[in-house]
C-alpha positions in Angstrom: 0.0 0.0 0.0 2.8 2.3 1.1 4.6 2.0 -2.5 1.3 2.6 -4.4 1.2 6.1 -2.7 5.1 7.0 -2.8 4.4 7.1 -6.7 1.7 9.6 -6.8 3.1 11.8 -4.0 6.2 12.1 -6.0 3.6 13.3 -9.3 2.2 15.9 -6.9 5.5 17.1 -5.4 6.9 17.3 -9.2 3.4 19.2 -10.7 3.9 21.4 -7.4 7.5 22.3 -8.5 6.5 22.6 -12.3 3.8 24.8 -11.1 6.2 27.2 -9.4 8.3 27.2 -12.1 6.1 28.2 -14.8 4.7 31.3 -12.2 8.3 32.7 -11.5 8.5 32.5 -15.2 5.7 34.2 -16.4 5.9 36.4 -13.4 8.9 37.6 -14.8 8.1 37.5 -18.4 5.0 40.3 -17.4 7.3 42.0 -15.4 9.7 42.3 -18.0 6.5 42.9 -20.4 5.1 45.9 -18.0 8.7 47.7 -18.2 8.7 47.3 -22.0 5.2 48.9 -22.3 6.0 51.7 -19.8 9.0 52.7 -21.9 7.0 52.9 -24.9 5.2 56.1 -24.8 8.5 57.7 -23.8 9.4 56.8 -27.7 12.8 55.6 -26.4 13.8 59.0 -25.8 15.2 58.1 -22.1 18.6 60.2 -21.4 22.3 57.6 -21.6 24.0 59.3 -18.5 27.5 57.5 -19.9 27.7 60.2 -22.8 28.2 63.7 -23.0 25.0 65.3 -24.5 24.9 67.8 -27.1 22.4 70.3 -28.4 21.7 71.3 -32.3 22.6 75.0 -31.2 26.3 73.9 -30.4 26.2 72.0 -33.1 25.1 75.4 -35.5 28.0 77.3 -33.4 30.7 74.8 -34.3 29.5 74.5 -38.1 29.3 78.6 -38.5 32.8 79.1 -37.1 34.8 75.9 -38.9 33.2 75.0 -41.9 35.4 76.4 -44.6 32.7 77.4 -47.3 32.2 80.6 -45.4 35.8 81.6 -46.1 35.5 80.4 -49.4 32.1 82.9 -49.9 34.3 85.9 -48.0 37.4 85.3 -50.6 34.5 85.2 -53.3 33.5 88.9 -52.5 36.8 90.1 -51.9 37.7 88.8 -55.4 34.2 90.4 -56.5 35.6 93.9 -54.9 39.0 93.8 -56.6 37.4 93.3 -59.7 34.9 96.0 -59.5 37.7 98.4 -57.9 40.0 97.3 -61.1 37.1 98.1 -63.4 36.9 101.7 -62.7 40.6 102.5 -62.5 41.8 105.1 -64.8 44.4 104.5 -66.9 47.8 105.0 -66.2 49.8 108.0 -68.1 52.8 107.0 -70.7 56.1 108.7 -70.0 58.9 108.6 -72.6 62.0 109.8 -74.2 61.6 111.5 -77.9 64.3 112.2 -80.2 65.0 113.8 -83.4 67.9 114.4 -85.8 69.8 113.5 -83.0 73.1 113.7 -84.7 74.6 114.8 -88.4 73.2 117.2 -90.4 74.1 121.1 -91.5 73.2 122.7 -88.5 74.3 119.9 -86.4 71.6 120.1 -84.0 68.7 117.6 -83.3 66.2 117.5 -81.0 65.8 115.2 -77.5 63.2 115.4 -75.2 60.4 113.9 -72.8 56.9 113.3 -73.5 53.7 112.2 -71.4 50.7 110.5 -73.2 47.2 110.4 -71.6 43.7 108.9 -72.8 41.0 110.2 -71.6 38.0 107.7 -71.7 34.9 109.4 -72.5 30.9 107.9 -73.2 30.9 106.9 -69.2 32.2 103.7 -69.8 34.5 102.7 -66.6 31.2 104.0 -64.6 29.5 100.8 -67.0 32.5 98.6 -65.9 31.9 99.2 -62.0 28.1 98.7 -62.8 29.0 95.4 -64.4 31.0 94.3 -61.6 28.8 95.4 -58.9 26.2 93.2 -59.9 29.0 90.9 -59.6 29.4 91.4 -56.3 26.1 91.6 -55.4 26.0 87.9 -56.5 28.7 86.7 -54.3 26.8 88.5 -51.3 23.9 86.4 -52.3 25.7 83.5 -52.6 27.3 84.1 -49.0 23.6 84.2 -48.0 22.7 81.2 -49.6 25.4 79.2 -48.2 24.9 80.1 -44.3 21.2 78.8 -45.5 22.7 75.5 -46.7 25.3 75.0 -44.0 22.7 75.6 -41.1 20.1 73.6 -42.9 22.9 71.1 -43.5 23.6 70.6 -39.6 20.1 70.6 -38.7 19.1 67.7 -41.6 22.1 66.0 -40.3 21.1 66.4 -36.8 17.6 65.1 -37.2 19.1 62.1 -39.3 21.5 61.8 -36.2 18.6 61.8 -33.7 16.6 59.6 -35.9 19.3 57.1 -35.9 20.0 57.3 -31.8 16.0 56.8 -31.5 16.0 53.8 -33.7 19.2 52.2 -32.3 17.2 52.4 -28.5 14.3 51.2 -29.9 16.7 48.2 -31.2 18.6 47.3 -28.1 15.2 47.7 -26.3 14.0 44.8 -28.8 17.4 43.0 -27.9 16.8 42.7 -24.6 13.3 41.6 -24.6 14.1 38.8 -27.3 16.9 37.9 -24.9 14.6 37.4 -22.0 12.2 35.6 -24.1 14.9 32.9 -24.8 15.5 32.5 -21.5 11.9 31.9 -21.0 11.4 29.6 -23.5 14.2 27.1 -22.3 12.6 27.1 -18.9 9.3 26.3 -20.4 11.1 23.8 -21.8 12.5 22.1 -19.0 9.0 21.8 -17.3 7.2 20.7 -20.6 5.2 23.5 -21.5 7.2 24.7 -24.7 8.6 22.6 -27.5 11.8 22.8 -29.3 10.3 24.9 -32.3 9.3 27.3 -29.7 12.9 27.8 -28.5 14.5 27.7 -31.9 12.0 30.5 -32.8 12.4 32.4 -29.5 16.6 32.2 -30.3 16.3 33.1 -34.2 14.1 36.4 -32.6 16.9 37.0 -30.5 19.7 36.7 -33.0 17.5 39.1 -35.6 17.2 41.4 -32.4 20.6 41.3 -32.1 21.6 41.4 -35.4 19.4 45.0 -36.2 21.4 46.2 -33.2 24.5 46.0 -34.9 22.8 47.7 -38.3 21.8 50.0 -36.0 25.2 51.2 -34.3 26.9 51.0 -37.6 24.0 53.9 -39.1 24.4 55.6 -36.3 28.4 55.8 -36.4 27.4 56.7 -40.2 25.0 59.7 -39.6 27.6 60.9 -36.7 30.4 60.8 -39.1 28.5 62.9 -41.9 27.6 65.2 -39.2 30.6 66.0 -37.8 32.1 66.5 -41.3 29.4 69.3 -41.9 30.2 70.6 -38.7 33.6 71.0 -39.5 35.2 68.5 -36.9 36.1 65.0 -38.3 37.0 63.9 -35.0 34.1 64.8 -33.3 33.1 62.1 -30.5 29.7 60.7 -30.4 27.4 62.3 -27.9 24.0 61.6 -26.9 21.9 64.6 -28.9 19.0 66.8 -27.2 16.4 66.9 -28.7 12.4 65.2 -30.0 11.6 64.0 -33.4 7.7 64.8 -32.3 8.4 68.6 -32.0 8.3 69.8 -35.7 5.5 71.8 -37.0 3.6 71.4 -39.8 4.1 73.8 -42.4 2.0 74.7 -45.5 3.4 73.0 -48.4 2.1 75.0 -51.5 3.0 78.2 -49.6 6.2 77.2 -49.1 6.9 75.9 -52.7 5.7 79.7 -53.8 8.0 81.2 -51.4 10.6 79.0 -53.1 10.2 79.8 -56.6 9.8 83.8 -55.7 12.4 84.6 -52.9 15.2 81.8 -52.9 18.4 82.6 -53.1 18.9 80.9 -56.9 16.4 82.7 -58.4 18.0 86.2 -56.9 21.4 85.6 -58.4 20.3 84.8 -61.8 17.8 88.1 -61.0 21.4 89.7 -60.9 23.1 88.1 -64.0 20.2 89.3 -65.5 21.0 93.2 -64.5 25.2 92.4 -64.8 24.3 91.3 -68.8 21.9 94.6 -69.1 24.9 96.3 -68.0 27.4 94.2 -70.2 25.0 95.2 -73.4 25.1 99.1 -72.2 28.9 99.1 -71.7 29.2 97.3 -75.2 27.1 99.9 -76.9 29.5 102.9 -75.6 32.8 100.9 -76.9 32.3 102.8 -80.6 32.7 105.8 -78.4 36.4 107.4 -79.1 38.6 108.3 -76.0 41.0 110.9 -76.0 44.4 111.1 -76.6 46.6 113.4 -75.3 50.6 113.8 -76.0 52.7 116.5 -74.8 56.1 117.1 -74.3 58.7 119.5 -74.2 62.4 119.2 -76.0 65.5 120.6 -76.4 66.0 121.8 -80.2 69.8 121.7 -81.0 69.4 123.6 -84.2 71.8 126.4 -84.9 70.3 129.8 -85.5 72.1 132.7 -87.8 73.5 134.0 -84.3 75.3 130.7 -83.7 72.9 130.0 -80.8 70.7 126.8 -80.3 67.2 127.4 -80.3 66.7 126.2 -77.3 63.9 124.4 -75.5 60.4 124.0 -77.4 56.8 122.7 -76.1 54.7 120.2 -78.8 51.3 118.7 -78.0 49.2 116.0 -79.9 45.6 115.4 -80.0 43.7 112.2 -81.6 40.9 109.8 -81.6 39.9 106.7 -82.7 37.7 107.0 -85.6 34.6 104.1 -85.7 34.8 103.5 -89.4 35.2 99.9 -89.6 34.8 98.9 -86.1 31.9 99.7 -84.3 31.8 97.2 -82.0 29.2 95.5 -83.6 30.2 91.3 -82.7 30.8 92.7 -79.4 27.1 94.0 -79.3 24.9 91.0 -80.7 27.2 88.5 -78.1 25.8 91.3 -75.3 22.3 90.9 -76.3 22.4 87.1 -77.0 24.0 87.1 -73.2 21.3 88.9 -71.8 18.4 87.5 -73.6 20.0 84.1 -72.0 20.1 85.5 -68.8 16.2 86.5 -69.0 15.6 82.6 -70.3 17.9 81.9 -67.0 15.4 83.3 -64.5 12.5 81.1 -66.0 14.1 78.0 -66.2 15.5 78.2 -62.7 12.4 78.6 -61.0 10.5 75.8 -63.3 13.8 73.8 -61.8 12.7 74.9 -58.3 9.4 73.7 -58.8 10.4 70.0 -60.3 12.3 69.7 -57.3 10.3 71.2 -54.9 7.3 68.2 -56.1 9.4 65.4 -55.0 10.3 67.0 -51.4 6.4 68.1 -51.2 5.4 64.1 -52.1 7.6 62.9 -49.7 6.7 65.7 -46.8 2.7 65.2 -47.4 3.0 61.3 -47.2 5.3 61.3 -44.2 2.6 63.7 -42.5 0.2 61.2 -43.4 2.4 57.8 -42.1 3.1 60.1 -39.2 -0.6 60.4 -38.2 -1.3 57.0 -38.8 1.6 55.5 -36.8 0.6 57.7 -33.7 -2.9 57.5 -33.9 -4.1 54.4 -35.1 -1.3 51.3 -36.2 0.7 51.9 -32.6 -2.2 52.1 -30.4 -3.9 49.3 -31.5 -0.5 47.2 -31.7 -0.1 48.0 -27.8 -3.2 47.0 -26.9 -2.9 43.9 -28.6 0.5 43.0 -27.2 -1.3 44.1 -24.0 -4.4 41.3 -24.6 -2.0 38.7 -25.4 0.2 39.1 -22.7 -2.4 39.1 -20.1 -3.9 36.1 -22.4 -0.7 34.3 -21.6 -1.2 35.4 -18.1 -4.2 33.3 -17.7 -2.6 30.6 -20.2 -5.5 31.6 -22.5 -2.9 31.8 -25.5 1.0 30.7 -26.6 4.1 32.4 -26.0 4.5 32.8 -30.0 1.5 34.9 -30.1 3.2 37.2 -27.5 6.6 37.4 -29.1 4.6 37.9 -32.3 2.5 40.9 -31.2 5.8 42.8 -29.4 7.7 42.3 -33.0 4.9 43.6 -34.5 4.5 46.5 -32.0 8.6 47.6 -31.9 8.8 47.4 -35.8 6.1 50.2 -36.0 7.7 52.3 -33.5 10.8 51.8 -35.9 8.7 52.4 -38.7 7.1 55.4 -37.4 10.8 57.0 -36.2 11.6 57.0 -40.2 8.4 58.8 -40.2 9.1 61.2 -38.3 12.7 61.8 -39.8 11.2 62.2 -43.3 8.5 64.6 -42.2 11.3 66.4 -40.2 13.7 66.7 -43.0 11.0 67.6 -45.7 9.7 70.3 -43.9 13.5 71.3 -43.3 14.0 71.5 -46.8 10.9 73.3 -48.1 11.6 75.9 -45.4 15.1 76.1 -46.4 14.6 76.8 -50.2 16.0 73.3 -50.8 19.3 74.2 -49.9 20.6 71.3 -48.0 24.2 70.5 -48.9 26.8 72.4 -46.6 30.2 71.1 -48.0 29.4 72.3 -51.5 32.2 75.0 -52.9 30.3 78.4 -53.1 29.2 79.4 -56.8 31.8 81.7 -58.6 29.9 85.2 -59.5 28.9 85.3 -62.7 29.6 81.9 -64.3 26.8 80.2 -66.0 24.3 77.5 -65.2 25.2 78.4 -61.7 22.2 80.0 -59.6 20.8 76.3 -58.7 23.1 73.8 -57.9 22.9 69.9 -58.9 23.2 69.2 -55.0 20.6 70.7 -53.2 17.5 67.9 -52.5 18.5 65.4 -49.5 18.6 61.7 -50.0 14.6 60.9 -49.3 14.3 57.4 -47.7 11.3 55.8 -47.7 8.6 56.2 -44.8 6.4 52.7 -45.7 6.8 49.8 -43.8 9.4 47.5 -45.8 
């Protein structure tokens, strides 16, 4: 009788133990669970006290007092200056030596002197050369505008791609951790019987993708940092933590903005001025048939013998000329003027049609990121929570599998990554519209007056997708 009951006591003392064992474990498995929901709403934005933090305003400090394009737009208008300064100069006087009959002769005399020849430049035309030139500088002033535009845009878009990437690589090592303590679940429902072997081998793949989108993630960061720092003008830069929500930008009004684009950005302003500095080119060309003035005097000393036996002495002489515009009016010169400036009006046109081609794409990409943005917050996150939330306390009661669980947080932390690129595209397409579409801060400053140059080929960001992929 007594070894017909040792055998069941043992089965109850053994169920007891299992039973035990599977509440410790899904004790800690909700606990675990409860700290990954409470974390959510903070969007991962929880502060790493091991790194020095930084703000975007240090950040715009450090770019506007080492980024060498700004030197490069101040050696642009000095050159602008010199030119216009060299435009209006005067020209220089001719001094010389003149000599006649020096030696032989009858009256063995000759005549040796010193001259000084002056042209005087008449039909206002060095007042046209500073004009040309001073639209010429007014262009490099512009372009200095423009390029503080793209360099502070530049940190900022780099900053957001930089706080994107520290969000997402949180969100990642959050997702790490939880697939870690899920395998570790798993094998101890395993060693009491309540999970199989495919339910471990799933739990461990989860935890090697976890881990492996942690590394991806570290790596883009270190990426984003490096192209920051660059813009910044600090290579060696160390990665800090950066201040800072993706949540806080504003929308804007797109079609407002596009307008603003095409009428007041920089680009269209400079070729505004080629437009006045080939007006000015075609004015100056038509005062080139214009004569200037020359002037030669000089005086001499005459060696000639008079009937007295005396020298005559010293003597005065003067010269006056001019150019006359028989042959060459200046006509070649002309017609090129007023090709170059009916090309300059052309210029204006097609630059802001370019505006508006690229201003569609960045507007696309800005309205359906506001859209994705919305939808994330307000609808696909929510609901993923609560499900994760049903299934967990589902698994709670032993109402439903583990899979289900790990299914519904995967499900849940790949919209929160998913709604992070969201937010970075909605950040950095408002950025840009705002901006004029100047974007690129390492890009050499525009030479005044060269051609084709008002809009540069670099100026939309690299748009990455905001749809789940």
């Amino acid at each position: 009788m007594n070894n017909l009951i040792t055998p069941v006591s043992f089965l109850e003392v053994r169920a007891e133990t299992a039973s035990q064992l599977r509440c410790a474990t899904r004790f800690a498995f909700c606990f675990a669970a409860s700290l990954f929901l409470i974390a959510l709403p903070a969007r991962a934005q929880t502060a790493v006290s091991e790194k020095k933090t930084i703000t975007l305003e240090e950040l715009q400090q450090m770019a506007l007092q080492n980024n060498p394009t700004f030197r490069q737009s101040a050696a642009n208008i000095q050159a602008a200056e010199g030119r216009k300064k060299q435009s209006g100069l005067y020209p220089d006087p001719t001094v010389g030596y003149q000599g006649e009959q020096i030696q032989g002769g009858s009256f063995h005399g000759g005549e040796q002197g010193f001259f000084v020849q002056q042209d005087i430049v008449l039909g206002g035309k060095l007042g046209l050369n500073r004009k040309i030139f001073d639209q010429e500088l007014q262009q490099a002033v512009t372009e200095a505008d423009e390029q503080k535009v793209r360099v502070v845009t530049n940190v900022r878009m780099s900053y957001i791609q930089a706080l994107a990437a520290q969000q997402n690589l949180e969100l990642r090592q959050n997702l790490s951790k939880l697939a870690d303590d899920a395998v570790e679940t798993s094998h101890q429902l395993a060693n009491v019987g309540q999970a199989d072997a495919p339910e471990v081998l799933e739990s461990e793949v989860e935890a090697q993708q976890a881990q492996l989108a942690v590394t991806m993630a570290e790596q883009n960061q270190q990426r984003v940092w490096k192209a920051l720092a660059a813009v910044v003008g600090n290579p060696r830069l160390p990665l800090m933590k950066l201040e800072g929500r993706l949540e806080d930008t504003p929308p804007v009004n797109a079609d407002d903005l596009v307008e603003k684009i095409v009428n007041e950005s920089p680009a269209v302003r400079i070729a505004e001025l080629g437009v006045k500095r080939a007006e000015a080119a075609l004015a100056r060309a038509k005062r080139e048939p214009i004569p200037d003035l020359q002037l030669r005097g000089g005086i001499q000393q005459n060696g000639e013998l008079l009937s007295n036996g005396r020298s005559v002495g010293l003597q005065g002489f003067a010269d006056v000329g001019v150019r006359i515009p028989i042959f060459d009016r200046n006509q070649g010169n002309i017609a090129a003027a007023q090709a170059d400036a009916e090309r300059a009006k052309r210029e204006v046109e097609r630059v802001k049609l370019v505006l508006r081609e690229r201003a569609a794409g960045v507007v696309q990409n800005y309205t359906f990121s506001q859209s994705a943005v919305d939808r994330y917050k307000n609808q696909m996150i929510p609901r993923a929570q609560k499900a994760y939330e049903m299934y967990t306390k589902k698994y709670q009661e032993m109402a439903a599998a583990y899979p289900q669980v790990l299914i519904a947080q995967r499900t849940l932390m790949q919209l929160e990554v998913f709604y992070t690129t969201a937010l970075e595209n909605f950040a950095t397409s408002s950025l840009s519209l705002q901006s004029y579409l100047l974007t690129d801060g390492l890009e050499a400053p525009s030479q005044p007056g060269g051609i084709d140059k008002p809009v540069r080929e670099v100026n939309i960001p690299f748009q990455m997708s905001a749809s789940p992929q």
